[in-house]
N, C-alpha and C positions, 0 to 999 in steps of 0.2 A: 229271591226271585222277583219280590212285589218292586224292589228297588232298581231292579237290572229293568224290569219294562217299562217305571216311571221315567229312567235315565231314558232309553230310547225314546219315549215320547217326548221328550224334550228335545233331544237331539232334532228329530225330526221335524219340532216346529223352528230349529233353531235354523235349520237347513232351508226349510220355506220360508222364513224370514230371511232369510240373507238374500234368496231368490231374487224376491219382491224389489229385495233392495237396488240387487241389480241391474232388474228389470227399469226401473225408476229414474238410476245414473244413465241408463243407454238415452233417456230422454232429453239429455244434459249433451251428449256428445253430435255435435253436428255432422258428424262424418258416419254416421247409423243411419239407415230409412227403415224401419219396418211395416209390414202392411197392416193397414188398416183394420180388415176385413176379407175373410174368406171369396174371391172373385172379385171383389175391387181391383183397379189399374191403380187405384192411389197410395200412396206411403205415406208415416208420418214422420217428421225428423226433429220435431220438439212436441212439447205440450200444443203450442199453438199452430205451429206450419202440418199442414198434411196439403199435397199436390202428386200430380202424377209425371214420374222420373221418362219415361218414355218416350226414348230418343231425344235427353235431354241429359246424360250424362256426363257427357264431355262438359257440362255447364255446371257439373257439381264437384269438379275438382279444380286444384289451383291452376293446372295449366289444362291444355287439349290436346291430352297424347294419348295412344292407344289404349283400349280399356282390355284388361284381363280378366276374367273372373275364373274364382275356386268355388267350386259348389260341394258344401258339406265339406266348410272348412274347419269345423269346429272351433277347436280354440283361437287359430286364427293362425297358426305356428306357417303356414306353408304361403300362406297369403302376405304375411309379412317376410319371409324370407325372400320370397320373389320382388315385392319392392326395394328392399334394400340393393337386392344385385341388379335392378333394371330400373334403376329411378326416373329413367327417359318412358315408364312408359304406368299407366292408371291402375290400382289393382281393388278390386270388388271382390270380398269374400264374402258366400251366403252360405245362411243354414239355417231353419229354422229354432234351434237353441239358443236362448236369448242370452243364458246365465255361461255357455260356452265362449260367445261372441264376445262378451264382456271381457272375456281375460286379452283377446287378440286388440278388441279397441281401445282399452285401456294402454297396452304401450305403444299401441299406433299416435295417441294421444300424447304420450309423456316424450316420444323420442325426440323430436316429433316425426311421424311421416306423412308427408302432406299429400303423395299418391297410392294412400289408402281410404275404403271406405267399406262399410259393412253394409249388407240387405237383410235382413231377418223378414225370410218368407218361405213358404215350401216351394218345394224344388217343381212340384209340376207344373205350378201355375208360374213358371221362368216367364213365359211367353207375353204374359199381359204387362211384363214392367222391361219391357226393351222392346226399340223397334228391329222391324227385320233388318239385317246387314251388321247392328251396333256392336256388336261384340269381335273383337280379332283375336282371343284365345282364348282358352278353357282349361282349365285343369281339374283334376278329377282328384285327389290323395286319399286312398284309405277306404274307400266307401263303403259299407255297410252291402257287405255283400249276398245278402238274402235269398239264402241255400233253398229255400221252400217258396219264394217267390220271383221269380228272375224276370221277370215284369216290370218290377218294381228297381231291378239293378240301373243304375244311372247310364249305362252301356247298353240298355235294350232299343230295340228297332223305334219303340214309341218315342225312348228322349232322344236316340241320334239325329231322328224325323223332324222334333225342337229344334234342336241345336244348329242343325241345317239351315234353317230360313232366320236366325238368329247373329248364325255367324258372317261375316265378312267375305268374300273371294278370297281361297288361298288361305284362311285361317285353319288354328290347329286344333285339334282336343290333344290332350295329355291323360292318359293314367297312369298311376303309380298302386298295386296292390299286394300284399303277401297271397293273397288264394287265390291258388292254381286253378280251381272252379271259374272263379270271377274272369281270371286272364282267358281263357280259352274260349268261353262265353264271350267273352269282349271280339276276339277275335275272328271268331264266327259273325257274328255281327256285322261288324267292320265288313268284312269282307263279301258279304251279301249285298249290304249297303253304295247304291249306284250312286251316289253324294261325295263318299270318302275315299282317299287313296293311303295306303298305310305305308309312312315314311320309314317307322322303327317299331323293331317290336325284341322283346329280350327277358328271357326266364330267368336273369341274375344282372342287376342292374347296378352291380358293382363293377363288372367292369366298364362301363360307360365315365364313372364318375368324372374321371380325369377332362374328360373334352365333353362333359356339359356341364358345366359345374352349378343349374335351377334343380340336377339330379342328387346332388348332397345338400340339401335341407333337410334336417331329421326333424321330427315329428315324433310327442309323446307314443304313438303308435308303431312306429319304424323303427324304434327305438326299443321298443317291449317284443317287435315280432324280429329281429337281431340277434336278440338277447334268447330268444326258442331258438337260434339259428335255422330260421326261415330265411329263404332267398326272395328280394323283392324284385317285383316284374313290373316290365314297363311300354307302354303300347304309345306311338304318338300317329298321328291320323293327322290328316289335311283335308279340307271341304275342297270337292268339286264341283263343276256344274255341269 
């Protein structure tokens, strides 16, 4: 027994060291910004650069094409599937998980894809590191859909009300989830909301696949909820004014 708890205490520092280490290389990758600081506008993108990205994006990739972002892209799986199939256009994965982003910047890095780039920050405070207008789509995969807080769902009245003065004329949000809670909650939303018009909406998003093909990206997640044979559902919305 004294041996099986010492092993896990090891494990466990061995696990927050790898963190750390992580944490460390993200400092190394010029295609990462993280924030600074809780309510700062500024990011840092090495040891020595920290400045503020707002409404200055297009200036932090190779060319100046439209910007994407995934929010609470975790490992990065949906954010880099999307620039591969639309290299005409900039993809911005966020999440606050520094050690998840790490796996998606890392082959953004090795491939190489040059319109990609990570933001490690929390999702509410979106507002302070883009100007209004800057962003032309949204994607949403997976989200954490928080059955005791719906507040807090990335499809509540509060972020769509973000998102709104964030997005573009005519740009879209995208969701992709397995729970039927989340979807329907999204959908109510949506449909409350005088900002959005709902292009698509769909309890089984299988059969879409064939004629969208940003809809077959699978994800660690998609993949596990598949495998329960869960059906995934999928909401796409357009900002109006």
């Amino acid at each position: 027994m004294r041996f099986q708890s010492v092993f896990m205490n090891h494990q466990k520092i061995m696990s927050r060291r790898r963190k750390l280490e992580k944490f460390a290389e993200l400092l190394n990758y010029s295609h990462v910004f993280e924030m600074t600081e809780i309510g700062s506008e500024l990011v840092r993108q090495s040891r020595e650069s920290v400045f503020s990205p707002k409404g200055k994006w297009h200036q932090l990739f190779e060319k100046n094409q439209p910007l994407c972002v995934e929010l609470a892209c975790g490992r990065g799986e949906y954010t880099l599937g999307l620039a591969r199939l639309f290299p005409e256009r900039n993809f911005l994965g966020i999440d606050i998980k520094g050690a998840r982003i790490h796996q998606g910047a890392t082959i953004a890095q090795n491939e190489p894809l040059k319109n990609v780039a990570f933001l490690r920050i929390r999702i509410e405070l979106i507002a302070l590191y883009f100007e209004s207008g800057e962003i032309d789509e949204i994607w949403i995969t997976f989200p954490d859909p928080f059955p005791a807080k719906p507040n807090r769902r990335l499809t509540a009245q509060n972020f769509l009300n973000i998102y709104h003065d964030l997005l573009a004329p005519g740009a879209f949000v995208h969701l992709k989830t397995d729970d039927m809670d989340l979807f329907q909650f999204s959908l109510e939303t949506a449909n409350k909301h005088k900002g959005y018009r709902i292009i698509n909406k769909s309890e089984n998003v299988s059969y879409m696949r064939l004629t969208k093909p940003e809809l077959n990206i699978s994800t660690y997640y998609e993949n596990v909820h598949l495998l329960n044979n869960k059906t995934i559902k999928y909401l796409h919305l357009c900002k109006i004014d």
